[in-house]
C-alpha positions in Angstrom: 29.5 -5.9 25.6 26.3 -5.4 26.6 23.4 -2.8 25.8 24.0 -0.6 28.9 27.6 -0.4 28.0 26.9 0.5 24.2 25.1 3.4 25.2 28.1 5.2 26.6 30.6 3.7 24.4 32.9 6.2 23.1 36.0 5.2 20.6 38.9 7.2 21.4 39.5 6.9 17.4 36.6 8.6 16.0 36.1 7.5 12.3 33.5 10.5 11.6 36.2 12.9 12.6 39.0 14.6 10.5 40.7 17.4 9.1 38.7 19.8 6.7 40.9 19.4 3.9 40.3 15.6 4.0 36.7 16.1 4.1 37.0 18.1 0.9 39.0 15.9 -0.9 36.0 13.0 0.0 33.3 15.3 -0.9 35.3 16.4 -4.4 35.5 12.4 -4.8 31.8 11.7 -4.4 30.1 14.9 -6.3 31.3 14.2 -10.1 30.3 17.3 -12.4 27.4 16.2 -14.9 28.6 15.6 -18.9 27.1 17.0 -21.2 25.4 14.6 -23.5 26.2 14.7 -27.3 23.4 15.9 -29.1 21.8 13.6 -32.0 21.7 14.9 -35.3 17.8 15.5 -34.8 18.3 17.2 -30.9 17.1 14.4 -29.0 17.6 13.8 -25.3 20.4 10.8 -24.6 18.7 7.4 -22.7 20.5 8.3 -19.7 18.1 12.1 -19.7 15.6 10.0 -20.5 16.0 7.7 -17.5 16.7 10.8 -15.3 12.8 12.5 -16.3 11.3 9.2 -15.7 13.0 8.8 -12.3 11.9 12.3 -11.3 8.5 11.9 -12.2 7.4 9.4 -10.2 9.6 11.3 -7.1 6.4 13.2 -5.0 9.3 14.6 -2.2 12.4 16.0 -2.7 15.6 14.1 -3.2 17.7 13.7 0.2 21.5 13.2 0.1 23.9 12.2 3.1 27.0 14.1 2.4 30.9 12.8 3.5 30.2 14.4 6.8 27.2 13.3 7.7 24.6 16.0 7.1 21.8 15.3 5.0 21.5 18.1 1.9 18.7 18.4 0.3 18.7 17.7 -3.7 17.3 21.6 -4.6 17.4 20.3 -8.8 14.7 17.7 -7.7 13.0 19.6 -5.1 9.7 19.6 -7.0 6.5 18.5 -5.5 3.5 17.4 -7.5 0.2 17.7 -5.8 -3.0 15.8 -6.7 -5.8 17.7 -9.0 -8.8 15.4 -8.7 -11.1 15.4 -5.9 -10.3 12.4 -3.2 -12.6 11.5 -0.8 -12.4 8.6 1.9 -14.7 6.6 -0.4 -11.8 7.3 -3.4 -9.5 4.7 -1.7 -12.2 2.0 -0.9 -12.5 -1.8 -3.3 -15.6 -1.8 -5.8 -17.0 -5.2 -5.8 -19.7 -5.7 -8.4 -22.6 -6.9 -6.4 -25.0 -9.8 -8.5 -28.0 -10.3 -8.1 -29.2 -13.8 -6.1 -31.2 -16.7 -8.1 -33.2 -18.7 -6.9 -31.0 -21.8 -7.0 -28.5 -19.8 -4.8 -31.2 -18.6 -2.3 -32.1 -22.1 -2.0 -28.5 -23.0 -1.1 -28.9 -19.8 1.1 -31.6 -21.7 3.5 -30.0 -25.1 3.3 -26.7 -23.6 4.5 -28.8 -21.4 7.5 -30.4 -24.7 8.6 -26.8 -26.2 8.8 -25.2 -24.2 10.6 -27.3 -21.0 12.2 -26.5 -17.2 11.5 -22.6 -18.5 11.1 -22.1 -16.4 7.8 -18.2 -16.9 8.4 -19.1 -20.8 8.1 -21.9 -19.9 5.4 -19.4 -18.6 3.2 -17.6 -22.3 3.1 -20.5 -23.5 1.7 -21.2 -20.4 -0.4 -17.9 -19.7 -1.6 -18.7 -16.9 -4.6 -20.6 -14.8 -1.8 -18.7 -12.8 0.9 -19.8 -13.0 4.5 -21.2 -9.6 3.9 -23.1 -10.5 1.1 -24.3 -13.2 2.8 -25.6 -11.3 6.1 -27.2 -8.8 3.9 -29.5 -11.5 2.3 -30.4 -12.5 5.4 -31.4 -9.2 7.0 -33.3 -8.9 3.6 -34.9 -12.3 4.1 -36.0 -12.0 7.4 -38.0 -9.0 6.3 -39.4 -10.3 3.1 -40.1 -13.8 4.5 -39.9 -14.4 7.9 -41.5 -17.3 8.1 -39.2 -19.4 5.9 -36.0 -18.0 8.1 -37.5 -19.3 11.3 -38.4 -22.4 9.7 -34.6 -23.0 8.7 -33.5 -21.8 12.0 -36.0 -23.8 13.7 -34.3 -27.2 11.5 -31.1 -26.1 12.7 -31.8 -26.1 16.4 -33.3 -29.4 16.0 -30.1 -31.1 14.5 
């Protein structure tokens, strides 16, 4: 059978379809009534309660269910919706790195690496692994104002090699 064909494929035995008292006899079957737990001698909650709370409070929508017939009923019991107190901004969401501060053994490996191989940070950061490529770039820009003279040296050495 191919695609085309499954789209106007119709069984002339439906499954989904039946009589109503068949589809209350499934939906009797499926829905089982709640017990109600035994209470300890102090009043405490059973595990299963317990469970239940936990499961609801980390639920931020409300609880869908499909029932025998296909339509989807919404869970009205669990139909709270928690919303967030704190302020969130787009800079909430974004990874802290904590930035250290370069020695001078590491900016030394700094100009070696930019007479290798150029303003190739991506490359750089093989031979610098603890520094990011961002990182990286930054001490350059910084570099090239502070000292200029010893970035076009190293990038000078590089175009010689």
């Amino acid at each position: 059978m191919t695609m085309q064909e499954l789209i106007y494929y119709n069984p002339t035995a439906n499954p989904m379809s039946g009589t109503g008292e068949e589809k209350q006899q499934e939906e009797d079957e499926l829905v089982t009534p709640l017990k109600e737990p035994a209470a300890g001698l102090d009043g405490d909650k059973s595990k299963e309660e317990d469970q239940h709370e936990e499961d609801d409070q980390g639920m931020l929508v409300p609880k869908l269910k499909i029932g025998a017939d296909g339509n989807i009923i919404i869970d009205e019991a669990r139909e709270l919706i928690r919303e967030y107190s704190g302020n969130a901004t787009s800079s909430s969401f974004r990874k802290t790195y904590k930035i250290t501060k370069w020695t001078k053994e590491e900016t030394n490996l700094f100009f070696r690496a930019l007479s290798q191989v150029g303003t190739d940070f991506t490359i750089m950061t093989l031979l610098l692994p603890k520094r990011t490529r961002k990182e990286l770039k930054n001490k350059f820009k910084k570099e090239e104002k502070l000292n200029p003279h010893l970035v076009s040296d190293a990038l000078q050495t590089q175009s010689s090699h």
